[in-house]
C-alpha positions as CSV (number, residue, x, y, z in Angstrom):
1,X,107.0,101.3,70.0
2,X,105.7,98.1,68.5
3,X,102.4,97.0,69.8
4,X,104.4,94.0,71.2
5,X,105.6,95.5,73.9
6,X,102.7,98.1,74.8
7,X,100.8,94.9,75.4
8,X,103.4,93.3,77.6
9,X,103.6,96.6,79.8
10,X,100.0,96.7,79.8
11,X,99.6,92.8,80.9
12,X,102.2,93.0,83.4
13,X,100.3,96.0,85.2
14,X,96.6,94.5,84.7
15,X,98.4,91.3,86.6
16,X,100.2,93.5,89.5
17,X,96.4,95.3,90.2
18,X,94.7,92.4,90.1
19,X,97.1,90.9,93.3
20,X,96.2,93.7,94.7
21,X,92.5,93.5,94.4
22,X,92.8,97.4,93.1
23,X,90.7,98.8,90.3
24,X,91.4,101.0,87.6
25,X,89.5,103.9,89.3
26,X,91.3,103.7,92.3
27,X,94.7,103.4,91.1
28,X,94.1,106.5,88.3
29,X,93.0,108.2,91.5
30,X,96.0,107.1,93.9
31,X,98.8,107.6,90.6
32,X,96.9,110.9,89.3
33,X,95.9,109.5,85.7
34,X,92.6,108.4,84.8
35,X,90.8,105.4,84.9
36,X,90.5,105.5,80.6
37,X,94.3,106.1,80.5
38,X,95.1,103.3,82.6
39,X,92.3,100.9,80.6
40,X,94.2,102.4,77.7
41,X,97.9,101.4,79.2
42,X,96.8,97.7,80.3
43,X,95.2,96.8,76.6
44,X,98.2,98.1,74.7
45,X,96.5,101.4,73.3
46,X,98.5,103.3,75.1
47,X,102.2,103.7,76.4
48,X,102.6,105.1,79.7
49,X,105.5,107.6,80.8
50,X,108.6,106.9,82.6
51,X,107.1,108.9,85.6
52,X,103.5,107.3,85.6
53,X,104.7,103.5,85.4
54,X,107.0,104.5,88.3
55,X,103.9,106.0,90.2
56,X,101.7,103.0,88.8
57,X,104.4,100.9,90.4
58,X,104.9,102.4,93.8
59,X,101.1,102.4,94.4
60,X,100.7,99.0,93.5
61,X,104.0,98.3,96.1
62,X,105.7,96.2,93.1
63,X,109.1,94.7,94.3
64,X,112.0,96.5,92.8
65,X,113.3,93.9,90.6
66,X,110.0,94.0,89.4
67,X,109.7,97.4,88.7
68,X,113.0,97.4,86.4
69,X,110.8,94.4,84.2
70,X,107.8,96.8,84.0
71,X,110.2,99.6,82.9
72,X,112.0,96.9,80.0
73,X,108.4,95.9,78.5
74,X,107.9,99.6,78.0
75,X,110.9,100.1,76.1
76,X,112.8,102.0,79.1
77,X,116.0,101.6,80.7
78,X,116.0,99.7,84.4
79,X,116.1,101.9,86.5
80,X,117.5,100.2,89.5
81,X,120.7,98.7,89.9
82,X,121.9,95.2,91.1
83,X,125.0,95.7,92.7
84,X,126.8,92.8,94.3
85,X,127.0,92.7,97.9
86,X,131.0,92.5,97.8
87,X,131.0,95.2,95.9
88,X,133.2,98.2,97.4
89,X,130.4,100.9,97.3
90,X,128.1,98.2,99.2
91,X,131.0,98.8,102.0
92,X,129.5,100.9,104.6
93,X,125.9,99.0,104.5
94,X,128.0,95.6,104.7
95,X,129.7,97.2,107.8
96,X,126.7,98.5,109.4
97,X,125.3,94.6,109.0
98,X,127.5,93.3,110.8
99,X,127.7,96.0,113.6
100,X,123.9,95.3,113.9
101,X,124.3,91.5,114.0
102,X,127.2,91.7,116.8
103,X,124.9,94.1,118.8
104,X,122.2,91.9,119.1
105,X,124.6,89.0,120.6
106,X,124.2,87.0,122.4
107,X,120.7,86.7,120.8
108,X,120.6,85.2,117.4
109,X,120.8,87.0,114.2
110,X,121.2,86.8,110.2
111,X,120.5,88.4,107.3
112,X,119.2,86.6,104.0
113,X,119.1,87.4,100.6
114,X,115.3,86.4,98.2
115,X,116.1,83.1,98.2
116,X,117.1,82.7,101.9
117,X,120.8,82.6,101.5
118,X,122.5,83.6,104.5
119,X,125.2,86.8,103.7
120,X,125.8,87.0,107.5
121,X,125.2,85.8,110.4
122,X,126.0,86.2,114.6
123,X,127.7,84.3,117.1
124,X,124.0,83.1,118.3
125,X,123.4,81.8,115.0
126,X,126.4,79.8,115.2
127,X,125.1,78.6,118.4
128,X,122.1,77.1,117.0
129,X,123.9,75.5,114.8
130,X,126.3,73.1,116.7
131,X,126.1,69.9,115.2
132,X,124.4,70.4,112.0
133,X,125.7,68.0,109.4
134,X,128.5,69.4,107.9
135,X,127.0,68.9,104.2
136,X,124.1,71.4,105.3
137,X,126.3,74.0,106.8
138,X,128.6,74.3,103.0
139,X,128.4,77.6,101.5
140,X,126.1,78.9,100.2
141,X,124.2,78.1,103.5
142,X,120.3,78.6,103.1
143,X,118.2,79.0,106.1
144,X,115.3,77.2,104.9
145,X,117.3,73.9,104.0
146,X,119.0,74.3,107.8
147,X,115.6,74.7,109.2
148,X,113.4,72.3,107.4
149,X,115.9,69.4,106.6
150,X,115.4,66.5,108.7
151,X,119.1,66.4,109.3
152,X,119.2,70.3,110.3
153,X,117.4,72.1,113.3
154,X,113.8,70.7,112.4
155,X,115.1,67.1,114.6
156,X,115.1,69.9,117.6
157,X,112.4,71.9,117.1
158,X,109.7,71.1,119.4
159,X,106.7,72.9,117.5
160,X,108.2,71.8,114.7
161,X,104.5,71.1,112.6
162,X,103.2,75.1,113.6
163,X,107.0,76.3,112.8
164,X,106.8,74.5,109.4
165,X,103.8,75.8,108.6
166,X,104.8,78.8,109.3
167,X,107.7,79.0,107.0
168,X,106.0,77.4,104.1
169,X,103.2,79.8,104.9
170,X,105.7,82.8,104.2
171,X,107.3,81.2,101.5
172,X,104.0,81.2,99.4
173,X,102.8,84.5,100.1
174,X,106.1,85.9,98.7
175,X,105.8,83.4,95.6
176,X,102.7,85.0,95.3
177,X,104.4,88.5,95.3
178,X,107.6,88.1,93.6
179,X,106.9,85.6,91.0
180,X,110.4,84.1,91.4
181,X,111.2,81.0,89.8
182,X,114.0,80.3,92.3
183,X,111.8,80.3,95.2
184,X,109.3,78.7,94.1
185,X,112.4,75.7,93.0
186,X,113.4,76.0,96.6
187,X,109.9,76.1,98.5
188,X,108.9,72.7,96.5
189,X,112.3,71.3,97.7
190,X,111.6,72.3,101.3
191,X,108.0,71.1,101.8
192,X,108.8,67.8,100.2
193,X,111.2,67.2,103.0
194,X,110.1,64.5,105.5
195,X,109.2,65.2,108.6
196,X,111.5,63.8,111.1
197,X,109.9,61.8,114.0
198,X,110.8,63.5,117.7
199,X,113.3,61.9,119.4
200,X,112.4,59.5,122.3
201,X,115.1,61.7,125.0
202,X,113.7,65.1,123.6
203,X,113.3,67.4,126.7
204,X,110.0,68.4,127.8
205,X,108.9,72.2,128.2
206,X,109.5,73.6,131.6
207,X,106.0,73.8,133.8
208,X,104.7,77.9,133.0
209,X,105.7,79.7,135.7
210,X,103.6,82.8,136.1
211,X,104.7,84.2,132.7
212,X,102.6,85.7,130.3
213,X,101.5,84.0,126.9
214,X,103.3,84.4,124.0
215,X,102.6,87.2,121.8
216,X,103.8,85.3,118.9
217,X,104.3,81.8,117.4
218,X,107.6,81.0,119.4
219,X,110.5,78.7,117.9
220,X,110.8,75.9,120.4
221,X,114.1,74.4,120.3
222,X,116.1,72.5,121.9
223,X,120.5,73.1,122.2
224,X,122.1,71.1,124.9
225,X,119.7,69.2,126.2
226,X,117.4,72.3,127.0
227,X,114.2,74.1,125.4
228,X,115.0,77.3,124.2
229,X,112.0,80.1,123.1
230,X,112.2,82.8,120.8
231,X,110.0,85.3,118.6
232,X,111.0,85.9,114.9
233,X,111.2,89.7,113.5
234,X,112.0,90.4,109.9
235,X,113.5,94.0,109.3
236,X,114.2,95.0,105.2
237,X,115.0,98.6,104.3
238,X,113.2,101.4,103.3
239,X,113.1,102.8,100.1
240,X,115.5,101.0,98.8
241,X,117.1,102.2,95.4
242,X,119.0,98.4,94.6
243,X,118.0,95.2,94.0
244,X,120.5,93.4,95.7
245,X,119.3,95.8,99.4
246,X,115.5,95.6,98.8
247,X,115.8,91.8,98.9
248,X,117.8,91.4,102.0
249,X,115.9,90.8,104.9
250,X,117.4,90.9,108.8
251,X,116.1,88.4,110.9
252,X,116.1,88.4,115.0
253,X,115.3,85.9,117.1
254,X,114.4,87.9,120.3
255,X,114.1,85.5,123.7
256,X,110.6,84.4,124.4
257,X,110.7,83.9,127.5
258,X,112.6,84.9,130.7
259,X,114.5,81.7,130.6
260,X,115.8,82.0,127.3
261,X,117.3,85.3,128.1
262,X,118.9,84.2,131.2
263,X,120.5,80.7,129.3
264,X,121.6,82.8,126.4
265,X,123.5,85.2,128.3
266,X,125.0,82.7,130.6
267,X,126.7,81.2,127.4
268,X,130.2,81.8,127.1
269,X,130.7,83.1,123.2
C-alpha cells in the first residue's frame, strides 16, 4: 500500500467527520477503534480494515456511492453495486414502485433519481402537468427544471418565492452531502432561472374557512383556473445495498387542505 493512497483514504474520512462536526474521540468510541488509530488512519500512518472503514462509514452516515470511493482510496473492492433500474433483477422493486405510485392516485406522485430525474411517475403527476411546454416534458424529464423553469409549473405556483427557496434550500444541503458534480451543474442551472412575473388573471386563495394552519410549507398551485394545496413528503429506503436504490427518492404530494382533497377526487383520471 503506497503512501498515496493511505493519504487519500485518510483525507477523505478527516473531510466526512468534519461535515459532521464529529471528533476523533467520538467516532473511535461510536466505530470501536481508538482515537490514535483513527488520527493514525486520517494522516496516512495507518491503513484501516475493510470492516472498520465500513463501520467508520456508517457512523459518519456517508452516502453509499460514497462509501464504495472510501473503499477504492484504500485499495479495496466497491463494495456496492450500481445496477441499472431496467435491469431484470431490479424487477420486483420497479413493480412495487409503481404499485405504490398508482395507490396513492388520485394524489400526485413520483419517484426521482440524485439528480432529480423522474423514473416514474402517477396519473396526478400527469395532471400537474397539463400544458407544460412540450420541450420541458422530453425525456429525461427532471423535476427541478419542470418546477423552476419559468415556462414550467413556477408560472402557477402562487408561493412560488417560499417554494423556490425551498427547493434550492434542499438542493444545497445535499451538495453539501454528496459532493456531486452533476447536482451542483444542475442547481446553478435552476437558480439562475428568472423568476416569472404572476399573471394578472391568477386566482386568488379561497377566504380560510375554519381550517387549521398548515403544518408545512404547502405548494400553492394553480390547474384549471383553481388553487390547489399540497404538503411534500420524501420517502428513500432503508438500508439500501445499491447505488442506483439508495439514490432514489419517492415523493407525495398529500392534499393540504380539505379542498384539495375533494377537487382531486372529483377529477375524472
Amino acid at each position: 500500500m503506497t503512501p498515496t493512497t493511505t493519504s487519500s483514504v485518510g483525507t477523505l474520512l478527516r473531510t466526512w467527520r468534519g461535515r459532521r462536526g464529529i471528533s476523533q474521540l467520538e467516532l473511535a468510541g461510536r466505530a470501536g477503534s481508538s482515537s490514535r488509530h483513527i488520527s493514525f488512519v486520517e494522516t496516512g500512518r495507518a491503513r484501516p480494515s475493510e470492516e472498520l472503514l465500513l463501520r467508520l462509514a456508517d457512523q459518519l452516515d456517508v452516502p453509499v456511492r460514497e462509501r464504495n470511493a472510501l473503499l477504492l482510496a484504500a485499495g479495496y473492492a466497491p463494495r456496492y453495486a450500481q445496477t441499472p433500474l431496467d435491469d431484470p433483477s431490479m424487477r420486483a422493486l420497479r413493480e412495487g414502485l409503481e404499485r405504490l405510485l398508482t395507490g396513492y392516485e388520485p394524489y400526485p406522485a413520483l419517484v426521482v433519481d440524485a439528480t432529480y430525474t423522474v423514473v416514474a411517475a402517477n396519473r396526478g403527476i400527469a395532471m400537474l402537468l397539463e400544458g407544460i411546454p412540450e420541450h420541458l416534458l422530453t425525456p429525461p424529464l427532471n423535476a427541478m427544471r419542470i418546477t423552476l423553469h419559468p415556462e414550467g409549473l413556477a408560472r402557477r405556483i402562487h408561493n412560488l418565492d417560499e417554494w423556490r427557496g425551498h427547493l434550492l434550500a434542499q438542493m444545497g444541503r445535499q451538495i453539501a452531502l454528496a459532493r456531486s458534480a452533476p447536482l451542483r451543474a444542475l442547481y446553478e442551472e435552476v437558480a439562475a432561472y428568472p423568476v416569472p412575473d404572476p399573471a394578472p388573471d391568477r386566482p386568488r386563495p379561497a377566504e380560510p374557512d375554519g381550517v387549521a394552519p398548515y403544518i408545512a410549507l404547502p405548494l400553492v398551485i394553480e390547474h384549471d383556473g383553481r388553487l390547489i394545496s399540497f404538503i411534500s413528503s420524501i420517502a428513500t429506503f432503508n438500508t439500501p445495498m445499491d447505488v442506483t436504490v439508495a439514490e432514489l427518492a419517492v415523493e407525495t404530494l398529500l392534499p393540504a387542505d380539505p379542498a384539495t382533497a375533494k377537487y382531486l377526487r372529483s377529477l375524472d383520471y
